[in-house]
N, C-alpha and C positions, 0 to 999 in steps of 0.2 A: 233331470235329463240324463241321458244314456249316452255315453259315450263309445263311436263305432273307431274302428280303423282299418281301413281297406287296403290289404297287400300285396304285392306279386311276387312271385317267383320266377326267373332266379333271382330279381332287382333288390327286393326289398326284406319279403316274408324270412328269411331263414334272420335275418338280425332282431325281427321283432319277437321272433319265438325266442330266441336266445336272451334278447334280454328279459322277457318275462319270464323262464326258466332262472335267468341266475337274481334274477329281482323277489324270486318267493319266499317269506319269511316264517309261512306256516307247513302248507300244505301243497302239494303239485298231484296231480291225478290226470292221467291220460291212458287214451283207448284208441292206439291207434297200427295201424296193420304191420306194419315193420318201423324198426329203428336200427337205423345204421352205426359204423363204429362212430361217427365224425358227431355224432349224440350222445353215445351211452356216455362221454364224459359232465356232459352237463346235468345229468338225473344221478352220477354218483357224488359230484362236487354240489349237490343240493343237499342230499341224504347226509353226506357229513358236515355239514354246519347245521344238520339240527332239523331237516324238513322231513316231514313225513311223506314219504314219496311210493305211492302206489300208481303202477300201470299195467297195464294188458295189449297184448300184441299177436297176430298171430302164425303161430310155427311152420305157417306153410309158406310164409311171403319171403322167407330168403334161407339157403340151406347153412347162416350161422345163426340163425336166430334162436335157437336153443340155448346154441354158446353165449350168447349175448342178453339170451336172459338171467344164464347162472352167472355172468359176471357181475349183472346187475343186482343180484341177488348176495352175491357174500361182501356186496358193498352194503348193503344197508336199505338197497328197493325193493319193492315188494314187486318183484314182477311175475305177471302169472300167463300164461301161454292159453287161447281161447282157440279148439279148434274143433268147433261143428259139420257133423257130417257132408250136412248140402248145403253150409255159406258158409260166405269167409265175415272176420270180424274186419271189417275193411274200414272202418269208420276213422277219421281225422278227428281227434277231440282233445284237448288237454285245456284244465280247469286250474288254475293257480290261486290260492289263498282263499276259496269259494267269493274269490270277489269277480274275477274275469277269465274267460272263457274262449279260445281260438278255436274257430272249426275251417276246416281249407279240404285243399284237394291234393295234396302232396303227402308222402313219408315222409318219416323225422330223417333223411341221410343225406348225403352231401349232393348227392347227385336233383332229389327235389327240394331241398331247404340248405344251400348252398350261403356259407356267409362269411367264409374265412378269404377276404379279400388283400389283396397287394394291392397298394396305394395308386388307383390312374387306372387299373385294370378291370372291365367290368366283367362279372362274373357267370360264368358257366353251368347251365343249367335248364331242367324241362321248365316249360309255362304252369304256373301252379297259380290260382287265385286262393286268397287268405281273408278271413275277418279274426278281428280279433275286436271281444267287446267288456266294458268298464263299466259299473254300475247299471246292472240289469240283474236285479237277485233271481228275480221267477224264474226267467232262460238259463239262468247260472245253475240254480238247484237242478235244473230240468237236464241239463250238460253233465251236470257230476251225477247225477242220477244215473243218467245214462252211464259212463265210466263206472263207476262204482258195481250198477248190472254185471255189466262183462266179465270185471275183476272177480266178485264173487262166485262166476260160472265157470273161470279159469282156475286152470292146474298150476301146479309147482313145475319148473323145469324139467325134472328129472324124473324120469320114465316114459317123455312124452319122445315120439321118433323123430327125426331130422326130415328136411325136405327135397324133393327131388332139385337138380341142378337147374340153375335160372337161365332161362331163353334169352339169347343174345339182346340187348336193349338199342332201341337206332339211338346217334350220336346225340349229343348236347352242344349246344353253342352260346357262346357272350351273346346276353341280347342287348345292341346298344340303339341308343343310348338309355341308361339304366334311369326310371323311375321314379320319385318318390313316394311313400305312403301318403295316407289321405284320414283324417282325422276329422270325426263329422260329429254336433252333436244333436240328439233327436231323442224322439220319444219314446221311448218301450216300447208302445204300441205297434210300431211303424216294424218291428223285429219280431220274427218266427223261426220258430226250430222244428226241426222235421226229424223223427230215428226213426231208421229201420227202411229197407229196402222199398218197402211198400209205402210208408209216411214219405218219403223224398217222390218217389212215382204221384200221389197225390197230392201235395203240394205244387209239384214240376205242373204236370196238367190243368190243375187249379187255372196257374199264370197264364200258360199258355194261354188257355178254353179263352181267358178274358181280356188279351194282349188286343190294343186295337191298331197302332201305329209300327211296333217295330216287334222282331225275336230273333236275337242273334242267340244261338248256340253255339257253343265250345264244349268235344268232349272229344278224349283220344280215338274214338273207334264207336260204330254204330252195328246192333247186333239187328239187323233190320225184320230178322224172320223172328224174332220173341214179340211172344205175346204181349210182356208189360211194356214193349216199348211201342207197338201199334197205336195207341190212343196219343201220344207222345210225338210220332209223326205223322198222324193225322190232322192233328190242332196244325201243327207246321204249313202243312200242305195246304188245307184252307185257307190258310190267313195270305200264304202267296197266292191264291188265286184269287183272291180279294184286292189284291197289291199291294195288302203291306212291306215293310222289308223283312224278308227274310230268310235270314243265311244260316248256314250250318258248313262248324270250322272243325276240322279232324283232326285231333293232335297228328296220325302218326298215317302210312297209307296204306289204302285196304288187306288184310293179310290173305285175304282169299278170292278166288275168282267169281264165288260164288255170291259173296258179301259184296265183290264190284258192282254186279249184275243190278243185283237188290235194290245199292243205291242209285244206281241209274235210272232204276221207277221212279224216286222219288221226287217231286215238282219242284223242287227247291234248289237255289242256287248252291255249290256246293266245292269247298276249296281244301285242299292238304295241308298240312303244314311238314312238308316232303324234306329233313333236314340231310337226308343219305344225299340230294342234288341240291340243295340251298344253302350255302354256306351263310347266308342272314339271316336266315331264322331255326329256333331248334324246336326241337319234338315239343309234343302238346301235352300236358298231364291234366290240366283242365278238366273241369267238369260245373261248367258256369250255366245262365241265361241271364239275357238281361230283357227283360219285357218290360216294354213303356218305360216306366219312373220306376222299375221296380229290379232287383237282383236276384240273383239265389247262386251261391254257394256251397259246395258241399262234394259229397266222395263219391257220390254213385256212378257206377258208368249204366251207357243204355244198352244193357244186355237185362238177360232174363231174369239173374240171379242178384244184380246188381242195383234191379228196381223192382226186388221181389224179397228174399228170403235174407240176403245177403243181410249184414249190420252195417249201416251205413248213418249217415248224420247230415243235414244240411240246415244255413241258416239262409230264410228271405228278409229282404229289407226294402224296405220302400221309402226312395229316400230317390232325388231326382240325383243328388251329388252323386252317390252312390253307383246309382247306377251307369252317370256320363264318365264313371271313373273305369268300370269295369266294361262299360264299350270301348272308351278309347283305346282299352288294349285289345280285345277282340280287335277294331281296329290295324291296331299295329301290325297284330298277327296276320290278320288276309289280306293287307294288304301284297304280302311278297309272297303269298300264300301260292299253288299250285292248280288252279281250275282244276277238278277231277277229269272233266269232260277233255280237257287239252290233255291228257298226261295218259291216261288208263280208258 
């Protein structure tokens, strides 16, 4: 049997990734879009007791990441900067000991894998869903397979250009009461991995096309005029006119007048997670579903590039636990959630 474990952010995910980071005895391998300072110390305090630490990031996701990979770099990691013309390496992945495998929807920095906690105080941070999985070799190979890709497609630090200055981010907030992880164990079978902008698009649709009772989506923002996300909200739309449930939750709220418009064609119930006027709930980094008994996890957002060319990753799992784990927090979230239709 396969061992799963389902995490949140800010609650839970940034401890579990830490201690699987400071638990690796062999090897650590991760492909993931930015890493923050409140990280590089746990990939350099790896690499000097002896682990073999290769990752890939890439140079466009924050204007220190260059600096932050040559620091990682005369520590002892192998880091290499992946930056493709028309997609980004956005993918969440890191592989520890080729034995277990974390795929989620957050950056490695404090602000979405948040874990340095004061005792009573719950902790401050975007909505990130996490799995992290134990004894599944095939998915595992197929994970560092993937990482491994990127790493050998990426450059050394040095000669690659810095990135333009990061767009204001909306606020973070304590989400209480904070969570526990959820530790499930199940068959291999029941687990899938999806890479690549277009494999997470096909896999997302799959669930949809076949969801009979419920489709709660979470994702920061909806690019509604791209084409890979059409079929995406189409399955959506049907199944509400059918009466299923289903809802669609927006981490963050619409950035344009034009994207308002858009969603307001769409038949579907439809809620913000507005944290500039909410002071109990904070921004969405999400990027979930949970259809019937079944989940998916992963990086992609539903834009063009992002279920298209982009590098991205996701894992589904069908598992009834599972999935009542990562509704209950969709849950949480609309609940204090912001109607679009009341607000904008």
């Amino acid at each position: 049997m396969a061992k799963l474990t389902c995490a949140l952010g800010p609650d839970n995910a940034g401890a579990m990734l830490l201690a699987a980071l400071r638990g690796a005895e062999k090897s650590v391998e991760a492909s993931v879009y930015e890493i923050g300072d409140a990280y590089v110390w746990a990939f350099v305090e790896a690499a000097r007791r002896g682990v073999v630490v290769r990752m890939v990031v890439d140079p466009r996701s924050d204007p220190e990441m260059r600096n932050r990979a040559m620091t990682l770099g005369r520590a002892g990691v192998d880091c290499r900067l992946l930056a493709q013309p028309d997609s980004l390496a956005h993918a969440k992945v890191v592989v520890v000991d080729d034995t277990r495998c974390a795929v989620g929807t957050g950056n490695l920095n404090g602000r979405n894998a948040p874990f340095h906690q004061e005792k009573g105080v719950p902790l401050a941070g975007t909505r990130e869903w996490w799995v992290m999985l134990d004894d599944v070799p095939t998915l595992t190979r197929l994970a560092r397979a993937h990482v491994l890709r990127n790493w050998r497609a990426g450059a050394p630090a040095l000669g690659l250009a810095g990135s333009a200055a990061l767009a204001a981010a909306p606020p973070i907030h304590p989400v209480k009461p904070e969570y526990p992880i959820l530790e499930i164990e199940l068959a291999p079978r029941r687990l899938r991995l999806a890479s690549g902008g277009a494999g997470v698009r096909a896999l997302e649709e799959e669930l949809l096309v076949g969801t009979r009772h419920r489709a709660l989506v979470t994702v920061p923002y909806v690019d509604v005029a791209a084409p890979a996300v059409a079929a995406l909200i189409g399955a959506l739309t049907a199944h509400a006119r059918r009466g299923s449930d289903v809802r669609l939750l927006l981490g963050r709220p619409p950035l344009s007048k034009s994207d308002l418009v858009m969603l307001r064609h769409i038949d579907v119930p439809i809620r913000v997670m507005d944290s500039e006027q909410v002071a109990t709930i904070t921004t969405g980094h999400a990027k979930g579903i949970v259809c019937d008994e079944s989940a998916v996890v992963g990086s992609a957002n539903w834009s063009e590039t992002g279920l298209s060319s982009n590098d991205e990753a996701a894992i589904a799992i069908s598992h009834p636990d599972a999935a009542g784990y990562y509704a209950a927090a969709f849950e949480r979230d609309w609940a204090p959630a912001t109607p679009m239709i009341d607000r904008w």
